[in-house]
C-alpha positions in Angstrom: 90.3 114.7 91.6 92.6 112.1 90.6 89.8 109.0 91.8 88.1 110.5 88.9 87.5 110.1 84.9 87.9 113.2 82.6 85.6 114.2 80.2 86.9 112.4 76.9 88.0 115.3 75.8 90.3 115.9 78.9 91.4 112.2 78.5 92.3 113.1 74.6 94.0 116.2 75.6 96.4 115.1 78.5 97.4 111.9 76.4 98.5 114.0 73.6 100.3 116.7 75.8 102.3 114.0 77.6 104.1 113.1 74.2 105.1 116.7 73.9 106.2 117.5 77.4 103.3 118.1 79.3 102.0 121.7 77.8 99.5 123.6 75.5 100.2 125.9 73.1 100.4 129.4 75.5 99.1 132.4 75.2 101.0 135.4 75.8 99.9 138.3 77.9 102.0 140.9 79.2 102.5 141.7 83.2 104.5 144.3 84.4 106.6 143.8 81.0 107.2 140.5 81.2 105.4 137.8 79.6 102.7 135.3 81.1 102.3 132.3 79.4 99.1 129.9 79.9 99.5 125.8 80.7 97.2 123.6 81.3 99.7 121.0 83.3 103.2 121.6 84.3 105.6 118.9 86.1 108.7 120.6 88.6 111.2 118.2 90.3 113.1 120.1 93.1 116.2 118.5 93.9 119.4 118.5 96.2 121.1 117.0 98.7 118.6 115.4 101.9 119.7 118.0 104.1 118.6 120.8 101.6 115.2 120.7 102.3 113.8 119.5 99.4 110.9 117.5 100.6 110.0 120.6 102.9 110.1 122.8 99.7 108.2 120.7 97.6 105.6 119.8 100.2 105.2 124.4 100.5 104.5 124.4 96.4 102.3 121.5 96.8 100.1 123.3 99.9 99.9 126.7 97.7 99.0 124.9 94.7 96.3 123.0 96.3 94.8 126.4 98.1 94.9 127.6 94.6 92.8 124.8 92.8 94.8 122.9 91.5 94.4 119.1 90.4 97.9 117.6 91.5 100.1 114.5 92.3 103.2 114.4 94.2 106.4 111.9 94.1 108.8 112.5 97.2 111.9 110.5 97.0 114.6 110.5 99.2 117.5 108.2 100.8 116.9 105.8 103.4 120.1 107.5 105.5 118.6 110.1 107.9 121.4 112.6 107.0 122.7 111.1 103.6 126.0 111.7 102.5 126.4 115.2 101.0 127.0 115.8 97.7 126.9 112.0 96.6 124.5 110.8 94.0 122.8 108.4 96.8 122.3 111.4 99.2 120.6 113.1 96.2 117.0 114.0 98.0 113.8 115.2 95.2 110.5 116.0 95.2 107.9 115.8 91.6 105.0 118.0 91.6 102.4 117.0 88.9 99.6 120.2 88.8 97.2 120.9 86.2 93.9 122.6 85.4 92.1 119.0 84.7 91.9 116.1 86.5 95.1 114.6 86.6 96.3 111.2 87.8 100.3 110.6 88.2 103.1 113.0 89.7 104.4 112.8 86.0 106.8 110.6 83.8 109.3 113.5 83.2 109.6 117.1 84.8 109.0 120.0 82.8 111.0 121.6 85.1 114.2 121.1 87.4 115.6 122.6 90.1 118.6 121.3 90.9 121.1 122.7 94.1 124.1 120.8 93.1 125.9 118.9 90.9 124.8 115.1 92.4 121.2 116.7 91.7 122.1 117.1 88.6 123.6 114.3 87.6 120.9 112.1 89.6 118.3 113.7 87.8 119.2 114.7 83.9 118.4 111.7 82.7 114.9 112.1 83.4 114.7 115.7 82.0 113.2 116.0 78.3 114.4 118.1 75.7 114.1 121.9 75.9 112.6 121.7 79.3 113.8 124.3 81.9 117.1 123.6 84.3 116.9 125.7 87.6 120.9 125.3 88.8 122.4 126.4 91.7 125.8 127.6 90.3 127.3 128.1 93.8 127.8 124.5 93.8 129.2 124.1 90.5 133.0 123.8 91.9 136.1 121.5 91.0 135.1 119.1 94.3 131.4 118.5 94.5 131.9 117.9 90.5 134.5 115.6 91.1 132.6 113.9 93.5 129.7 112.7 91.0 132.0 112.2 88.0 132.1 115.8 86.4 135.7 116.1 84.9 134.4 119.1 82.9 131.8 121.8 84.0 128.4 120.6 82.7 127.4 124.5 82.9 130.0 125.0 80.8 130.9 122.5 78.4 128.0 122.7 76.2 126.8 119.0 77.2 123.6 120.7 78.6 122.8 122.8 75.2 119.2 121.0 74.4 118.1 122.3 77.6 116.6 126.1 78.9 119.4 126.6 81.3 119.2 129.3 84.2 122.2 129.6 86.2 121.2 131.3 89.5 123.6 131.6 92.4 121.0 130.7 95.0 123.4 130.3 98.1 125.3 133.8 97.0 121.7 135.4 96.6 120.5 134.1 99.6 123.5 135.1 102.0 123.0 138.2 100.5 119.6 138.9 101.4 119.9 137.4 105.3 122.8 140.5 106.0 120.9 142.2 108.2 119.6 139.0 110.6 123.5 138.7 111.9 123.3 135.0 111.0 126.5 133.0 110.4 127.0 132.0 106.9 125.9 128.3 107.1 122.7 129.1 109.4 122.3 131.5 106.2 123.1 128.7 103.7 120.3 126.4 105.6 117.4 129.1 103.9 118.2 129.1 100.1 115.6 126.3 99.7 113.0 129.2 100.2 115.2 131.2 97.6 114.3 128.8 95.3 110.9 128.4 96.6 110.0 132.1 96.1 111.6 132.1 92.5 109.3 128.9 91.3 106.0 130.9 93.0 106.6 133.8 91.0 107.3 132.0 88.3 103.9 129.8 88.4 102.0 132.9 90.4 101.8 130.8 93.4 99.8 132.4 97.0 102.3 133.7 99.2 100.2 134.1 102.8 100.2 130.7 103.7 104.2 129.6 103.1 104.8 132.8 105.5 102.4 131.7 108.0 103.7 128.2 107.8 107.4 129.1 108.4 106.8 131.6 111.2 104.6 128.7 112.9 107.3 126.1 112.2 110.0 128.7 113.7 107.9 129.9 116.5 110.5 129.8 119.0 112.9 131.0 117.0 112.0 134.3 115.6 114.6 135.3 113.8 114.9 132.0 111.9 111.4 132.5 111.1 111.8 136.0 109.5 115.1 135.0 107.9 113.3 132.2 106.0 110.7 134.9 105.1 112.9 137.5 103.8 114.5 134.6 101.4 111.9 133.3 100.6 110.4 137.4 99.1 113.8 137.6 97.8 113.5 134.8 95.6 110.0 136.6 94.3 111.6 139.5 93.7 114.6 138.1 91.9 112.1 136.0 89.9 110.3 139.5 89.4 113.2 141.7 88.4 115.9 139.5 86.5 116.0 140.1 82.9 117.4 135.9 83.1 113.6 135.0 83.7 111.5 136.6 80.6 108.6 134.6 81.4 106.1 133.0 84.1 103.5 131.0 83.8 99.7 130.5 84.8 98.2 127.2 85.3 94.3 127.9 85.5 92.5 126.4 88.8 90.8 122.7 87.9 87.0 124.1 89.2 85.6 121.4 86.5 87.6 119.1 87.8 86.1 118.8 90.9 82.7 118.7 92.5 81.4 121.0 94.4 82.5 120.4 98.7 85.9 121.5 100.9 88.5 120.0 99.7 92.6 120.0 101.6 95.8 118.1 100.0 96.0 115.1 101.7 98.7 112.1 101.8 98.0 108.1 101.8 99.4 108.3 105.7 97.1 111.1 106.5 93.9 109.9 105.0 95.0 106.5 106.7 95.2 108.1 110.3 91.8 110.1 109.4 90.0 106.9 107.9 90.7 105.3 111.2 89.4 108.1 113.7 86.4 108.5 111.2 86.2 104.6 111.5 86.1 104.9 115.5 83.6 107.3 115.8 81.2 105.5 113.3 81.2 102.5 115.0 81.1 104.3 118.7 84.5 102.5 120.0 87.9 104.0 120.9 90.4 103.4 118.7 93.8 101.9 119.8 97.1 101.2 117.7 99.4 99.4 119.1 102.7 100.2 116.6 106.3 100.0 116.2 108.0 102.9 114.7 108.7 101.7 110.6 109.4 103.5 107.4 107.3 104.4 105.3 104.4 103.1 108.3 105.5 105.6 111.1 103.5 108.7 110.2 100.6 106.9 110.6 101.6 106.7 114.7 102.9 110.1 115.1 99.6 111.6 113.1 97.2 109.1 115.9 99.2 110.5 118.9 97.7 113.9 118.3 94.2 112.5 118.4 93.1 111.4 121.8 90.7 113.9 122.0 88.7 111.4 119.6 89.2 108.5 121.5 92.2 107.4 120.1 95.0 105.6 122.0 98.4 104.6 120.6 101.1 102.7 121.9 104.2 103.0 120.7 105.9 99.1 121.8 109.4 98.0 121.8 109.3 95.6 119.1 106.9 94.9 116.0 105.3 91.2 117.8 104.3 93.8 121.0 102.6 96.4 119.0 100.1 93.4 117.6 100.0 91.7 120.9 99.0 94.8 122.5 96.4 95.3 119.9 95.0 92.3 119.6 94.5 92.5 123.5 92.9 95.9 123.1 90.6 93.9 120.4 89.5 91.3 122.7 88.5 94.2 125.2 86.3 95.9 122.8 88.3 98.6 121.0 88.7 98.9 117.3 92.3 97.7 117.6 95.2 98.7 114.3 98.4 97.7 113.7 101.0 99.7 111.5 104.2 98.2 110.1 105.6 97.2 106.5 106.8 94.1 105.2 109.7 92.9 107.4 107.1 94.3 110.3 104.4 91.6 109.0 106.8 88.7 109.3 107.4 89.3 112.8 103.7 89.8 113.3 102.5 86.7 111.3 102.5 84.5 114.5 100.2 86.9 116.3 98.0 87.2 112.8 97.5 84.0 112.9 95.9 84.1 116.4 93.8 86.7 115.8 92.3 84.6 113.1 92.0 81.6 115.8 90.5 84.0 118.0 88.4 85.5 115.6 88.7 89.2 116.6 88.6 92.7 114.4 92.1 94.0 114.2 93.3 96.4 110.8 96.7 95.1 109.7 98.1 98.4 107.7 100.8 97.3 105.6 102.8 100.3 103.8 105.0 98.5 101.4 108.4 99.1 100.5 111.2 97.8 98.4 112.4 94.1 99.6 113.4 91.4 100.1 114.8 91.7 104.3 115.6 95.8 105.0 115.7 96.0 101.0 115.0 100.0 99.8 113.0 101.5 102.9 112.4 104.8 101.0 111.5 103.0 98.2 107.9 101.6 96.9 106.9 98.0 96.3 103.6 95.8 95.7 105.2 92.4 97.0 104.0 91.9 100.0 100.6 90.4 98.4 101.4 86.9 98.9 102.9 87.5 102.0 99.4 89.2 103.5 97.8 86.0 101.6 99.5 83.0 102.7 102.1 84.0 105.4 100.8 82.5 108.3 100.9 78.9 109.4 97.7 76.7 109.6 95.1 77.8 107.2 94.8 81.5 108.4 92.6 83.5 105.7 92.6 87.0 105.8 90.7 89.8 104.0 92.7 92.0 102.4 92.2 95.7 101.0 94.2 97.9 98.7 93.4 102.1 98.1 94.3 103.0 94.7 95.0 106.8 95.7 96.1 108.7 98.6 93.0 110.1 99.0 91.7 106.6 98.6 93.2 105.8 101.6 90.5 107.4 103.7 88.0 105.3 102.0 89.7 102.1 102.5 90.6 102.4 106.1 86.9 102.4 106.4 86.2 99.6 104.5 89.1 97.3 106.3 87.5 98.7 109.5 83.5 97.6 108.5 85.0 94.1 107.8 87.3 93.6 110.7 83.7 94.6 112.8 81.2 93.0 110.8 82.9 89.4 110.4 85.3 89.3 113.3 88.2 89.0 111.8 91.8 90.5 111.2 92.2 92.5 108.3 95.3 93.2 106.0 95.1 96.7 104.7 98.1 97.2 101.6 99.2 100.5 100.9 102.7 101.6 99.6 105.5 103.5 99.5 104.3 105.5 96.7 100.7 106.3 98.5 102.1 106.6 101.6 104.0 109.7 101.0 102.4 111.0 97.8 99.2 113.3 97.9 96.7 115.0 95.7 93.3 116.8 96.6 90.8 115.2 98.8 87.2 116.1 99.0 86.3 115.7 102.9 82.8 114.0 103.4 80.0 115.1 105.3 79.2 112.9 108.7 76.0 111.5 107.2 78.1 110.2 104.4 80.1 107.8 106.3 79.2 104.2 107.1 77.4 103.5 110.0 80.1 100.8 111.5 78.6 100.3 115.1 78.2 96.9 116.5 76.3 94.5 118.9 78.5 93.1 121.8 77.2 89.7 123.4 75.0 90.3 126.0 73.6 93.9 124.6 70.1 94.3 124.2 68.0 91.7 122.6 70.9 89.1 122.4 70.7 85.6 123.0 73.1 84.1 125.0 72.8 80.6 123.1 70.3 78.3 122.8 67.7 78.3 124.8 70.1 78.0 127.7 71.8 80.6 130.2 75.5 79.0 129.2 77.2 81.4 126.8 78.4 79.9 123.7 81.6 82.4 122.4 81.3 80.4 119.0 78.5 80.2 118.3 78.1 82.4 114.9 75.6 84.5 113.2 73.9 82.6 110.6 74.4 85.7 107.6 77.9 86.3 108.8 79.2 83.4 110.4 80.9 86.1 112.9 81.3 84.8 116.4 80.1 87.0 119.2 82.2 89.7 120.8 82.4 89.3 124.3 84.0 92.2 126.5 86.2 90.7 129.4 84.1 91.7 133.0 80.7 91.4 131.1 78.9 88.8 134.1 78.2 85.8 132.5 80.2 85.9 129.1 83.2 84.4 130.8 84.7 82.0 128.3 88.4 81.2 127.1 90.9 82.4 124.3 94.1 81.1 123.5 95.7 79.3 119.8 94.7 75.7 120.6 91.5 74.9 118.5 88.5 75.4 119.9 85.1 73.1 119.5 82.5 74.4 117.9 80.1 76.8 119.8 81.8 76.4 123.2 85.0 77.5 122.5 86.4 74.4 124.7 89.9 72.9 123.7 89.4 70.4 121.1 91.7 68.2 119.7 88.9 66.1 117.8 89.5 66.3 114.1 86.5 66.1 112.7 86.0 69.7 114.7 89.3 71.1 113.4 88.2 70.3 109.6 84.7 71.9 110.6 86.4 74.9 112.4 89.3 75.7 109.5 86.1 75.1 106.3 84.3 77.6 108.5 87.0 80.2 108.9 87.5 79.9 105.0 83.5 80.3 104.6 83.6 83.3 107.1 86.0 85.2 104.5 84.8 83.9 101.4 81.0 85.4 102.3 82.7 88.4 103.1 80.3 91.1 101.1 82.4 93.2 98.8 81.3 95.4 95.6 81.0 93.7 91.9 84.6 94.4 90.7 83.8 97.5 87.6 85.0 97.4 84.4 85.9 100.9 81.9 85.2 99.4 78.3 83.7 101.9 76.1 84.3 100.2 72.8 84.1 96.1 73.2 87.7 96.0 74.0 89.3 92.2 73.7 92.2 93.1 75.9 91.7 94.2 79.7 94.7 95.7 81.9 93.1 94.4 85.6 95.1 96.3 88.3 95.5 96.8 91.9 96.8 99.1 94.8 98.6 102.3 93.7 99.1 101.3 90.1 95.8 102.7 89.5 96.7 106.1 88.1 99.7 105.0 85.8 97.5 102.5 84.5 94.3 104.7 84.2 96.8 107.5 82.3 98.3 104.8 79.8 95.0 103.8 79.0 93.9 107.1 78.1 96.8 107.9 75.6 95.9 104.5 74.3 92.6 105.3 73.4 93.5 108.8 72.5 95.3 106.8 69.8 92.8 104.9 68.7 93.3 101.6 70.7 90.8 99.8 72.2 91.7 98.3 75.7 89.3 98.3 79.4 90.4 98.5 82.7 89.2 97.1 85.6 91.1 97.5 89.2 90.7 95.7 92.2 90.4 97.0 96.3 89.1 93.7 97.3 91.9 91.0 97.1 90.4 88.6 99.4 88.1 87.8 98.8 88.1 88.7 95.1 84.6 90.7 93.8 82.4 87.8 93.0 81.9 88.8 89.2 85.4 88.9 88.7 85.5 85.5 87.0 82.8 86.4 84.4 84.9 89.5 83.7 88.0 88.0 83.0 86.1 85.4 80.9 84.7 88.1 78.9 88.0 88.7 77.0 90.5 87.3 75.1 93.9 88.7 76.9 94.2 89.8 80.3 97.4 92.1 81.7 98.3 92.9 84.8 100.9 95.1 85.8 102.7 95.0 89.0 105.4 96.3 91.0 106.6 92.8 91.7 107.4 90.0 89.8 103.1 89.0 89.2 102.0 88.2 92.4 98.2 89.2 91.3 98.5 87.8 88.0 99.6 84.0 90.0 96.8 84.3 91.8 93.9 85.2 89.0 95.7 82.4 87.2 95.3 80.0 89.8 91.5 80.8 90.7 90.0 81.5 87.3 92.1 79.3 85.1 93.6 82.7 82.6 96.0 83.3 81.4 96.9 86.2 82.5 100.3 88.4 81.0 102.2 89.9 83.4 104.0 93.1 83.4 106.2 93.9 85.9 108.8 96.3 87.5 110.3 96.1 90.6 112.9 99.3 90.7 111.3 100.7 93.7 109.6 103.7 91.6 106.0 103.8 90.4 105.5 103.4 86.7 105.5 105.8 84.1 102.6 106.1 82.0 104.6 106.2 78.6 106.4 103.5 79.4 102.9 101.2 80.6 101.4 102.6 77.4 104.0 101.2 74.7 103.9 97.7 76.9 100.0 97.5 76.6 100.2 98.6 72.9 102.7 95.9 72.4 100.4 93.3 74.2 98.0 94.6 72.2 99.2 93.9 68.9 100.9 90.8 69.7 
């Protein structure tokens, strides 16, 4: 899986491929008299306008792929606009699919392959493309308007501009009509299908399973029949054009990736999905119902319409009218004993921040799941980010500490949602939970644990068994704190006895009254800080196989372009370690003598060094930055040759 680290002979082998485009040399076999040529990795970016279906087409290769065993990575990307405008470079919709026999860990800095259905694709996308890789086109497109639209005075098909490239022209929407004659379809509900054309041709061409894309479409189409079968008998007809053309001499086998993974069930999974699973998994280990109280966000609202489905596990969600009632209708659900979330993304957090910072008065468990996007204000919704660190750190009023967690994969995801959920329980407190963009929407395989392999998360509520309601008195005490913890007890509203208040104003120490005294407010804000400071959290680990003196420390999703640049480094002969964080606050506490331990630190971000300010503030390095904030994840050449220079400077 992409969590993982390759044998070092995996690690040598897909830093030297990258330079070259991503491929072995093959071996030939013939099949049905054409050739079939062995990869080991191959990189495909389907592309067209956002009503083409692209996403939907990439996210059918990416289900086959994984039924087949394949290690892979995904990059959608796509406008903010629900229906973009057509044919115009910014309603150019794509989708990169990064598959391999080995464990790989990024959707890929350049695609092998491109399928473009348009001239704005095209265009949008070239750029990217390296020499001699393959160029998909849809030449029905290729007219005097849409090219005029992007800036084509000349045909590109034509002109020779595209002559360093493996060019096949295929009129996909003349093919398509073509094979829908007999449905009695109009010619643009006929149109609406050659993204399975194109589908069909790239599984034949990288002998993808069939069964399940069929399945899926006559289950999408249910109640419209002959939709469905329309979109099945395009989708065989781009097999069998694939199959029969004389323009496509060759397909290509990319081996399963059986040593890449252990042994267990494994399903593609996306950051949002893991997320949603991570929390039901987190509710039933701790024995509470889960309830998310949310307001509809990009890239956040999958994680509400993927809970909605759920309330056979105990899961309620709300869907509120603004962002400041989803958290107030959590945090309510909080104080009555549920495992309370909240979903948003950044300009969602600064309308919760007041509500935040009573949860931390309060001192209730609440998740706080921040998908990150491009900024500042509405900024590039679509788009990923990693600056909303600061904001989850210090954007609250008052001294309000908060945990804060970061996944480093999709799969990741599922693991961190129950980590934020053991500390929001344990330590009675809100936690922030950062994911992106870039996780959000991307996936890769995910191994699905056992039950007994889960964290037992339950927890004591006052007055349970064996509790103490304070000392030595019958007077319940709602602050007064557990001496390992320094968690305050949870007290379910109707419980007889545990009546006490709640409400912003400070409270004194152990009674919960009002207090204005200050000498209470210093004691209650140090204590607060202690609570999160103590919180328990793993030794940070550190990949140095050769006394490095220059360490690339790392957080959140930059995990797999950093772990890839890395790997080419050393493949080099370089000598760098790596260290990445999921625990942000607090920081693991051996994360000081790490940093200490060499002689330059990097951090790449995508922001302008929001991590890097705060290592340099709390351990005194002097740590380099390296940033990029073009709301796209980094590519792993381009990290390599910026660690190399570090390196060597």
């Amino acid at each position: 899986m992409t969590s993982q680290v390759s044998s070092p002979a995996e690690q040598a082998d897909e830093a030297s491929e990258a330079l070259v485009g991503g491929q072995r040399a093959p071996q030939s076999a013939a099949a049905d008299g054409k050739e079939v040529r062995r990869l080991d990795r191959v990189i495909i970016r389907f592309a067209g306008d956002s009503g083409d279906g692209m996403q939907l087409t990439g996210d059918r290769f990416t289900s086959e792929t994984a039924s087949f065993g394949n290690d892979l990575s995904t990059l959608p990307n796509f406008p903010a606009e629900i229906r973009a405008p057509a044919g115009t470079l910014p309603g150019v919709s794509s989708f990169q699919l990064h598959f391999a026999d080995h464990d790989i860990l990024t959707p890929g800095d350049a695609p092998n392959v491109l399928v473009a259905m348009n001239p704005a694709a095209l265009k949008a996308n070239i750029a990217d493309v390296p020499r001699g890789a393959e160029i998909i086109v849809n030449t029905d497109e290729f007219t005097k308007r849409p090219m005029a639209k992007v800036g084509y005075e000349t045909n590109p098909l034509e002109d020779g501009s595209l002559e360093a490239y493996n060019v096949h022209p295929v009129p996909l929407t003349t093919l398509t009509i073509e094979a829908l004659k007999e449905f009695g379809l109009s010619r643009k509900e006929a149109e609406r299908s050659k993204n399975m054309f194109a589908l069909g041709l790239l599984s034949w061409m990288y002998h993808r399973p069939t069964e399940n894309t069929e399945a899926f479409l006559r289950a999408k189409f249910a109640k419209k029949p002959q939709i469905a079968e329309a979109n099945v008998a395009a989708y065989r007809a781009g097999w069998n054009f694939g199959e029969t053309t004389e323009d496509f001499a060759v397909s290509y086998e990319v081996a399963p990736a059986s040593q890449a993974f252990p042994a267990g069930t494994y399903r593609n999974i996306s950051g949002n999905l893991a997320l949603s699973y991570g929390l039901i998994a987190a509710g039933r280990q701790a024995d509470l119902p889960v309830y998310l109280g949310s307001y509809p966000i990009t890239p956040a609202s999958d994680i509400l319409h993927e809970l909605s489905k759920h309330k056979n596990f105990g899961v309620r969600t709300f869907q509120a009218e603004d962002e400041i009632a989803g958290i107030g209708a959590a945090l309510g659900a909080a104080f009555g004993g549920a495992l309370a979330v909240t979903t948003t993304s950044g300009p969602g957090v600064a309308l919760k921040s007041e509500t935040i910072g009573l949860a931390v008065s309060l001192e209730l468990p609440l998740v706080i799941i921040d998908i990150q996007r491009g900024g500042p204000s509405t900024g590039l919704p679509t788009k990923t980010e990693q600056a909303d660190l600061l904001q989850a750190m210090y954007g609250r009023n008052g001294e309000a500490p908060v945990p804060i967690v970061a996944p480093r994969t999709p799969a990741d995801c599922f693991d961190a949602a129950l980590d934020a959920a053991r500390i929001a329980l344990t330590y009675r407190t809100p936690v922030f939970l950062l994911s992106d963009g870039y996780l959000a929407n991307g996936s890769e395989p995910w191994r699905i644990p056992e039950p007994d392999q889960l964290p037992d998360l339950r927890v004591q509520f006052a007055g349970g068994p064996n509790h103490e309601l304070a000392d030595g008195t019958e007077v319940f005490w709602p602050y007064k704190r557990d001496p390992q913890t320094l968690a305050r007890p949870w007290a379910v509203p109707g419980t007889p006895g545990l009546e006490h208040r709640i409400g912003g104003i400070e409270k004194q120490d152990g009674t919960g009254n009002i207090s204005y005294d200050p000498a209470n407010h210093d004691f209650m804000v140090r204590t607060r800080q202690a609570k999160v400071d103590g919180i328990e959290v793993p030794d940070v680990e550190v990949d140095d196989p050769a006394d490095a003196r220059t360490l690339v420390l790392g957080w959140g999703s930059t995990y797999g372009p950093i772990t890839a640049a890395v790997r080419r480094l050393r493949a080099s002969g370089r000598s760098v370690a790596q260290a990445h964080l999921r625990h942000i606050n607090p920081f693991p506490r051996n994360l000081g003598e790490v940093l200490k331990r060499y002689d330059k630190v990097v951090v790449p971000e995508m922001n302008l060094g929001q991590l890097a300010t705060l290592i340099r503030a709390k351990y005194l390095v002097d740590a380099h930055s390296y940033n990029q904030v073009n709301g796209m994840p980094f590519k792993a050449e381009q990290l390599a040759a910026a660690l190399e220079e570090a390196i060597d400077a």
